[in-house]
C-alpha positions as CSV (number, residue, x, y, z in Angstrom):
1,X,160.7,114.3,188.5
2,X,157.7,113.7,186.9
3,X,155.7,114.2,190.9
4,X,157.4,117.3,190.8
5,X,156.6,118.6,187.5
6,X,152.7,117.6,187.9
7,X,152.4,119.1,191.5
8,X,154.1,122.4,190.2
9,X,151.6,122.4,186.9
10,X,148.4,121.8,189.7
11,X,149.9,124.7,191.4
12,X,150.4,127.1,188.8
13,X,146.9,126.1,187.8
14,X,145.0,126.9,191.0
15,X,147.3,130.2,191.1
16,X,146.2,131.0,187.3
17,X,142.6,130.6,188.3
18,X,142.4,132.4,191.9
19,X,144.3,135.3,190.2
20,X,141.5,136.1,187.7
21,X,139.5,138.4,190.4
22,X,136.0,136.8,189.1
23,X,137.1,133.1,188.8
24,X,138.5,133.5,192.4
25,X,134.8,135.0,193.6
26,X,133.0,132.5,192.0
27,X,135.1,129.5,193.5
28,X,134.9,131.1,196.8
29,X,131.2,131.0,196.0
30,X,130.9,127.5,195.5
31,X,133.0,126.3,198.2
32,X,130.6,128.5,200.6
33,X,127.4,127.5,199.4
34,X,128.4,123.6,198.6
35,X,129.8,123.6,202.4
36,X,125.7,124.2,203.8
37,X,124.4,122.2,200.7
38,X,126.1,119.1,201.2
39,X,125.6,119.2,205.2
40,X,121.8,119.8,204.3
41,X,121.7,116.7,201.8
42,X,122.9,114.5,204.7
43,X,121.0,115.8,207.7
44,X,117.3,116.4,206.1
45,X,117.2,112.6,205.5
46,X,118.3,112.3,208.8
47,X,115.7,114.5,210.2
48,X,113.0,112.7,208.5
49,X,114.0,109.5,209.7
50,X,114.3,110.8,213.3
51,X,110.5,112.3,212.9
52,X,109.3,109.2,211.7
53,X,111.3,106.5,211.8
54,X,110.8,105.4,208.1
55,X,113.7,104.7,205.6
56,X,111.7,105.1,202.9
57,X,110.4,108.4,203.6
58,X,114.3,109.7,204.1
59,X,114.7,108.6,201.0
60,X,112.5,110.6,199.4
61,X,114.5,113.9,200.3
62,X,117.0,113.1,197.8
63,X,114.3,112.2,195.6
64,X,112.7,115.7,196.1
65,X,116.0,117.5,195.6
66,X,116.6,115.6,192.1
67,X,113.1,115.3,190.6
68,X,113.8,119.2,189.1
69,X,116.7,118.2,187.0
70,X,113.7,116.2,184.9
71,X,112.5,119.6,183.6
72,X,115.7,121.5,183.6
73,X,115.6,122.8,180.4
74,X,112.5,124.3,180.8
75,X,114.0,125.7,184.3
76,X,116.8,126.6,182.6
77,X,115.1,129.3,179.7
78,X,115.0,131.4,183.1
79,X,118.5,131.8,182.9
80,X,118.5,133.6,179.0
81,X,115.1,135.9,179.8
82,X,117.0,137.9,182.8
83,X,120.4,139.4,183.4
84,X,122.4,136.0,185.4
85,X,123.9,137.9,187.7
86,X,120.9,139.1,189.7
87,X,119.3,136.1,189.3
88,X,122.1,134.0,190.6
89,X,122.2,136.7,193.8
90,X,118.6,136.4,194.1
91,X,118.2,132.6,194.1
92,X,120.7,132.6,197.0
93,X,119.0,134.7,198.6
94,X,115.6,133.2,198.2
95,X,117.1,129.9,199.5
96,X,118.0,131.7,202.6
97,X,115.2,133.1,203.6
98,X,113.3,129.8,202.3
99,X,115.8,127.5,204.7
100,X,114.4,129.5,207.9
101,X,110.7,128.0,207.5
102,X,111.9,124.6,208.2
103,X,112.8,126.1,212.6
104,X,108.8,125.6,212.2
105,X,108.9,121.8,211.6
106,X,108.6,119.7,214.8
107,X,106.5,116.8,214.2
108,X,106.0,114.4,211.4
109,X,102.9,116.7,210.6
110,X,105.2,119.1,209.3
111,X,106.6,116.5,206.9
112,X,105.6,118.3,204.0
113,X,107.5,121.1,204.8
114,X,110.7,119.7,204.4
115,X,109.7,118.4,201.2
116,X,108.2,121.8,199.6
117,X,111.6,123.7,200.1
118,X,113.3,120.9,198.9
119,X,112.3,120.7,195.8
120,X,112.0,124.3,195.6
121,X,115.3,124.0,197.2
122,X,116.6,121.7,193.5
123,X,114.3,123.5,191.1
124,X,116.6,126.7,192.2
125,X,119.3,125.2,192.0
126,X,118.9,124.1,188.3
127,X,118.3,127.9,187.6
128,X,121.5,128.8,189.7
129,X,123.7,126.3,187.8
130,X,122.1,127.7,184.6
131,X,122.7,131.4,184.9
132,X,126.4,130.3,186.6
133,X,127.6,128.4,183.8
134,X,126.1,131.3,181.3
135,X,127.8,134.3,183.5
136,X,130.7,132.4,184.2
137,X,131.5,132.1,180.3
138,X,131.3,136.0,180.0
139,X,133.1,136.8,183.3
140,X,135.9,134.1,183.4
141,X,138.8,134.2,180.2
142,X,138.2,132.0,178.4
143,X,141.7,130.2,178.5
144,X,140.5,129.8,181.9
145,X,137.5,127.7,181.4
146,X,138.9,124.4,181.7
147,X,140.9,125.4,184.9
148,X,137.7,127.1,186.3
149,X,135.7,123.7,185.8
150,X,138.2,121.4,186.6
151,X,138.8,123.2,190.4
152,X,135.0,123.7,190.7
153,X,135.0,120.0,191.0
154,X,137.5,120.1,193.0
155,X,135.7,122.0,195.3
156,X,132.2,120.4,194.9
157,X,134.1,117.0,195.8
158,X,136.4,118.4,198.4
159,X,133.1,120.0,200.4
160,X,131.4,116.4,199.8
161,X,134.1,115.2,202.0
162,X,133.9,117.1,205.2
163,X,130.4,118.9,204.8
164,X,128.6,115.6,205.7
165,X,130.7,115.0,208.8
166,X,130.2,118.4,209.6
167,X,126.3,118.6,209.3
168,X,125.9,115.4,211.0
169,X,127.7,116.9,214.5
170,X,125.8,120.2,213.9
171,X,122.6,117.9,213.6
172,X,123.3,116.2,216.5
173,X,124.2,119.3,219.1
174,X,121.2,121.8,217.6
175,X,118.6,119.2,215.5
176,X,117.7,120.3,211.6
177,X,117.0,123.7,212.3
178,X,120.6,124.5,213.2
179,X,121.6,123.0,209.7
180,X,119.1,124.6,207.8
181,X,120.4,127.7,209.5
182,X,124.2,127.2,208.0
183,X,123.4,126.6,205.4
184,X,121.1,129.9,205.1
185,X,124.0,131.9,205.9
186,X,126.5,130.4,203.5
187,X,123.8,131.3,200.9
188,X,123.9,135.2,202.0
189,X,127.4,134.7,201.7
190,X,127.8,133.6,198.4
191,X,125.0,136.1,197.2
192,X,127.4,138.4,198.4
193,X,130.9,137.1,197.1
194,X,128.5,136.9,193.2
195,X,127.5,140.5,193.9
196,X,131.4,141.6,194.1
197,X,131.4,139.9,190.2
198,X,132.6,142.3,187.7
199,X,130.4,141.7,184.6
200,X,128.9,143.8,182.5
201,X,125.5,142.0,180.9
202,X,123.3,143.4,178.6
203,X,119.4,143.1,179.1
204,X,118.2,140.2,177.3
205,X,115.9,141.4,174.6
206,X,112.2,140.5,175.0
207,X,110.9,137.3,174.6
208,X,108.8,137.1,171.0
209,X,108.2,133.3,171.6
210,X,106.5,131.6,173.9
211,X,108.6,129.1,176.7
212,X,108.3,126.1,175.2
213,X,109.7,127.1,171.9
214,X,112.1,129.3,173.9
215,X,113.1,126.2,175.8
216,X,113.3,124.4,172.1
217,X,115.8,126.3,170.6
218,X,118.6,125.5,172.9
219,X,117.7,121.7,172.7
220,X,117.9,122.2,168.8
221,X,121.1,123.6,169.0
222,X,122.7,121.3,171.5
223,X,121.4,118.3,169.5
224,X,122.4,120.5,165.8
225,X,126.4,121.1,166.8
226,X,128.5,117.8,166.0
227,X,130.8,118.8,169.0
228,X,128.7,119.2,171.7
229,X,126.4,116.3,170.5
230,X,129.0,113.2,171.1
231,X,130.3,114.8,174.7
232,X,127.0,114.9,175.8
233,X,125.2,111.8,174.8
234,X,128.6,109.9,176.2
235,X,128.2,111.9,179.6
236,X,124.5,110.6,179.6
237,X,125.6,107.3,178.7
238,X,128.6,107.4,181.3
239,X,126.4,108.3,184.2
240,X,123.9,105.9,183.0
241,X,126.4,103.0,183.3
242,X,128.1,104.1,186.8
243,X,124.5,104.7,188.0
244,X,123.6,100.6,187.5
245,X,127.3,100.8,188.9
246,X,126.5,102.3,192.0
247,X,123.6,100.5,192.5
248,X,125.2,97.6,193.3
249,X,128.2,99.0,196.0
250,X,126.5,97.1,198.6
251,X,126.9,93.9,196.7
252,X,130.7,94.7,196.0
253,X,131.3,95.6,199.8
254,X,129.5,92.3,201.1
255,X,131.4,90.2,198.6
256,X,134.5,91.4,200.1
257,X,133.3,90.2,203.5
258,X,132.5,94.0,205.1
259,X,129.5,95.4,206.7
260,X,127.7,98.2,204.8
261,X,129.4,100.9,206.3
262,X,132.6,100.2,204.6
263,X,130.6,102.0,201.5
264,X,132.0,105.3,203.6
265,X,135.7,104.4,203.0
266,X,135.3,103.6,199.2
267,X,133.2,106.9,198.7
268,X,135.3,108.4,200.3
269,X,138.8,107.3,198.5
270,X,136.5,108.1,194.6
271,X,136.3,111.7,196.4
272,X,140.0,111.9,196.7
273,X,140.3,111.1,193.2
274,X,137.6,113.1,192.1
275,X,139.9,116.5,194.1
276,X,142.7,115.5,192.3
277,X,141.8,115.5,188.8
278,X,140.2,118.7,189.0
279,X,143.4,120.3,189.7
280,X,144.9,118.9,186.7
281,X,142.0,119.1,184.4
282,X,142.8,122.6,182.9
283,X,146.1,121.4,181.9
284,X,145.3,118.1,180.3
285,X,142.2,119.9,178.5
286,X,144.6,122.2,177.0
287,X,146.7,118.8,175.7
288,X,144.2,116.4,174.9
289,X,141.2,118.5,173.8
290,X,137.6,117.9,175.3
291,X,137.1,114.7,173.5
292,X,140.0,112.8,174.3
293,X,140.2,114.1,177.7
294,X,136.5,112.7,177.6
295,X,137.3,110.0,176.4
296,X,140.3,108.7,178.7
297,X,138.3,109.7,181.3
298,X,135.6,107.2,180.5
299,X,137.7,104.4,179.5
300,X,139.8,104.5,183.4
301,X,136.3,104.3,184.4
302,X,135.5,101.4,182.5
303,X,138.6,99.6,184.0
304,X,137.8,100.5,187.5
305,X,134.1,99.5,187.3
306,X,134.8,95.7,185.7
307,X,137.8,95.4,188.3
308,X,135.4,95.9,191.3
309,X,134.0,92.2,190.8
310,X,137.9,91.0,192.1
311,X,136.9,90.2,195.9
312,X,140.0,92.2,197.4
313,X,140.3,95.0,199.8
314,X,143.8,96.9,197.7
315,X,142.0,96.0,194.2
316,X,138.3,97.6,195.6
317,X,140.4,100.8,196.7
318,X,142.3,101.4,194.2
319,X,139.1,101.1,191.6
320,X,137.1,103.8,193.7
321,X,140.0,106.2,193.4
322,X,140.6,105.5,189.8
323,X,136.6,105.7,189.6
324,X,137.1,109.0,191.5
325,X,139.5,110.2,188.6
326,X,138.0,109.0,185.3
327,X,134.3,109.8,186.0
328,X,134.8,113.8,186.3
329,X,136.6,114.1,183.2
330,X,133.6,113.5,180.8
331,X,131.7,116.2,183.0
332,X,134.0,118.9,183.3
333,X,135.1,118.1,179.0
334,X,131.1,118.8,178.3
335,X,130.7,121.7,180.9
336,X,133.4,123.5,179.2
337,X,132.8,122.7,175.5
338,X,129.1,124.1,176.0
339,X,130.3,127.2,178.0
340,X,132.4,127.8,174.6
341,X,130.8,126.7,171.7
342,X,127.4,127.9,172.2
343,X,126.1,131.6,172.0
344,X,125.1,133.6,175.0
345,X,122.0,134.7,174.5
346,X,121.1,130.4,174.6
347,X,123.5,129.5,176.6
348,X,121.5,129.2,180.0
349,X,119.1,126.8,178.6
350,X,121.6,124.9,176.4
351,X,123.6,124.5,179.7
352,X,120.6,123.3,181.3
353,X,119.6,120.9,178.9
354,X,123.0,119.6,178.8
355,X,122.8,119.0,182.3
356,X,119.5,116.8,182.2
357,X,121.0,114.8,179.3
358,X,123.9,114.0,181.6
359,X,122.4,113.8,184.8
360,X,118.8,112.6,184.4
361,X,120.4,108.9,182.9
362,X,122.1,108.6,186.3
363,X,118.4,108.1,188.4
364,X,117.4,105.6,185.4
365,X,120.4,103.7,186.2
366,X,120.5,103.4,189.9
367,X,116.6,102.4,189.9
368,X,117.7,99.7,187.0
369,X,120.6,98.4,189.3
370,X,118.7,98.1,191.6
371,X,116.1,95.8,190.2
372,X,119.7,94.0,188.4
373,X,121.2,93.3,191.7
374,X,118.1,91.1,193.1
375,X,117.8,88.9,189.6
376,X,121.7,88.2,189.0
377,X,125.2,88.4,190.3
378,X,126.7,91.1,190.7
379,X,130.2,90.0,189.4
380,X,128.9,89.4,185.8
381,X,127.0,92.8,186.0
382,X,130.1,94.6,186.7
383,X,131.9,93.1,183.9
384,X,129.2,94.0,181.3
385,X,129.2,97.6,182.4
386,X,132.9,97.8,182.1
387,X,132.5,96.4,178.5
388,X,130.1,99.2,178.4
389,X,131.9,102.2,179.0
390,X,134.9,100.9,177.1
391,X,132.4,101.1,174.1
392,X,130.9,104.3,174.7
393,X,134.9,105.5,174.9
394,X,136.0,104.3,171.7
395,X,132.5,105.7,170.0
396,X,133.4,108.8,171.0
397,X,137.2,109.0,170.0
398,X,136.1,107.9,166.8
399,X,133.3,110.6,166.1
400,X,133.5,112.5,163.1
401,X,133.5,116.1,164.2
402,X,135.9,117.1,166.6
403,X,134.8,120.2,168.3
404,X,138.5,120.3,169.7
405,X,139.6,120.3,165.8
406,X,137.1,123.4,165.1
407,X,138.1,125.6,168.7
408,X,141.7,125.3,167.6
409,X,140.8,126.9,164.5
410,X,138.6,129.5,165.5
411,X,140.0,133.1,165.5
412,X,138.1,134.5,168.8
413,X,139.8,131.6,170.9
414,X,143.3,131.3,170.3
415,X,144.2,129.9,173.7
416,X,141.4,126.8,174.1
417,X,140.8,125.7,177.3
């Protein structure tokens, strides 16, 4: 009964969303363009590493995609000094036409090609998730927040699973050029599913201060509101933790006696989980409230990270998935609280600094794991983390201000999401 009634709820929940004509669009959007994206992530390191036959320089393509979220909320002022909607067409398109410079790379001399539009390739990207989260809050009902984010995920996670597979073939039949070509097209899609948005925006009014204090203001008000605050700094500290986490998978896979590649099949069970909460994140937001939704979230994660030093096969799988469902929840609670709380005319930069406090902790702690893993075992490390994020779970149940106390009482959102 209780299968029943949760798979119905999940249903009714994609149906609410997809009905709304611009929360529909958008998804559409996403599941396009993260298709070509994720492909891309696997087959340019790929490509490198077929060109030169260096690990180190493959991994520098992941490097180059990430290094822009260090200065995204600088990237992210963008987003509040022009109307989102063209901007969010136009860095699609840009991408596009960017992708089709790499059919000229065809010798490790050309190296530094692949690089330039990759990190042009993130630094867009950082505008694009600013000016989406900003138009999504004015085009989506806001009931509908919590639903939108929560199958957004989904969708992210569900492309994570398949895109990869998919990029590799494509890589082998036609070499990077035919990936970089995909994944051009699914950008000119998606520029044109955003172009079919109905939104009506209002020019932003000129800028009377220069970027950097711009960029300022939403950082003051993101640190200022005593709702916001806790969600992030926990999200930053989450992905801080799973990032030393993740650091040391290959540890956890040889101490259960596999070769490296069984990393694949516990990635790929925490992406299963990671689909199935977001269908049921919407609902549960709309029970729990950002914080505790947060905050469950975060302590399931805490279990399933200090399980993973029990050396067995049904205990490892069952901690990815349960990984795969706790980790998303403190993400999706702090992507929706900001898309509520905070004003539009900051919201693209607020959202972008939200989204280096979250993310940025995650690079710290994989370098740190890194260094861990080679000075200690791996056992005691995993135990210590979990201790971790049961901490950083009760700290934020027990904050103060409840920014789910002060949406329920607020007159312009009588149905929170």
């Amino acid at each position: 009964m209780t299968t029943s009634t949760s798979t119905s709820t999940s249903t009714w929940t994609v149906l609410r969303v997809l009905r709304n004509r611009n929360a529909g669009l958008y998804l559409t959007g996403v599941v396009v363009s993260g298709f070509g994206t994720s492909a891309l992530w696997l087959a340019s390191g790929v490509w490198v590493r077929e060109l030169t036959g260096s690990d180190g320089l493959a991994a520098l393509c992941l490097l180059a995609m990430w290094a822009p979220t260090l200065v995204g909320p600088l990237l992210g002022t963008l987003a509040d000094r022009v109307r989102r909607k063209p901007l969010l067409i136009g860095a699609d398109l840009l991408l596009a036409g960017l992708l089709l410079t790499l059919f000229t790379v065809d010798s490790p001399g050309r190296l530094w090609l692949i690089y330039t539009v990759l990190f042009v390739y993130g630094a867009t990207g950082v505008v694009a998730d600013a000016a989406e989260s900003a138009l999504v809050a004015a085009a989506v009902d806001r009931s509908l927040l919590g639903d939108f984010n929560g199958l957004r995920m989904t969708a992210t996670e569900g492309m994570k699973l398949v895109a990869p597979l998919a990029g590799a073939g494509l890589f082998a039949a036609y070499g990077g050029p035919g990936v970089a070509l995909l994944d051009a097209v699914t950008f000119v899609c998606a520029a044109g599913l955003y172009a079919c948005v109905r939104v009506r925006e209002e020019r932003p009014e000129p800028a009377t201060r220069a970027w950097r204090a711009q960029t300022a203001e939403g950082a003051r008000f993101l640190w200022g509101h005593p709702g916001l605050r806790p969600l992030v700094l926990a999200g930053g500290t989450t992905m801080l933790f799973t990032g030393v986490c993740g650091a040391l998978v290959y540890a956890v896979v040889a101490g259960l006696g596999h070769s490296p590649a069984y990393t694949g099949t516990l990635y790929a069970v925490q992406g299963a989980g990671s689909v199935v909460v977001g269908t049921a994140s919407g609902p549960a937001l709309r029970r729990l409230g950002e914080r505790r939704f947060a905050a469950y979230g975060i302590a399931l994660t805490a279990v399933a990270v200090a399980a993973r030093a029990v050396p067995y096969d049904p205990v490892a799988l069952a901690c990815s998935l349960a990984s795969g469902v706790g980790l998303p929840c403190v993400l999706i609670a702090a992507t929706t609280a900001v898309q509520r709380e905070t004003p539009d005319a900051l919201l693209g930069r607020t959202a972008a600094t939200a989204g280096t406090l979250i993310f940025a902790p995650n690079v710290l702690g994989l370098a740190a794991g890194a260094a861990l893993v080679e000075l200690t075992d791996y056992r005691p490390l995993l135990l210590a983390l979990g201790a971790a994020l049961l901490a950083t779970a009760a700290r934020l149940l027990q904050s103060p201000a409840s920014a789910d106390r002060t949406a329920v009482r607020s007159p312009s959102d009588a149905n929170p999401a």
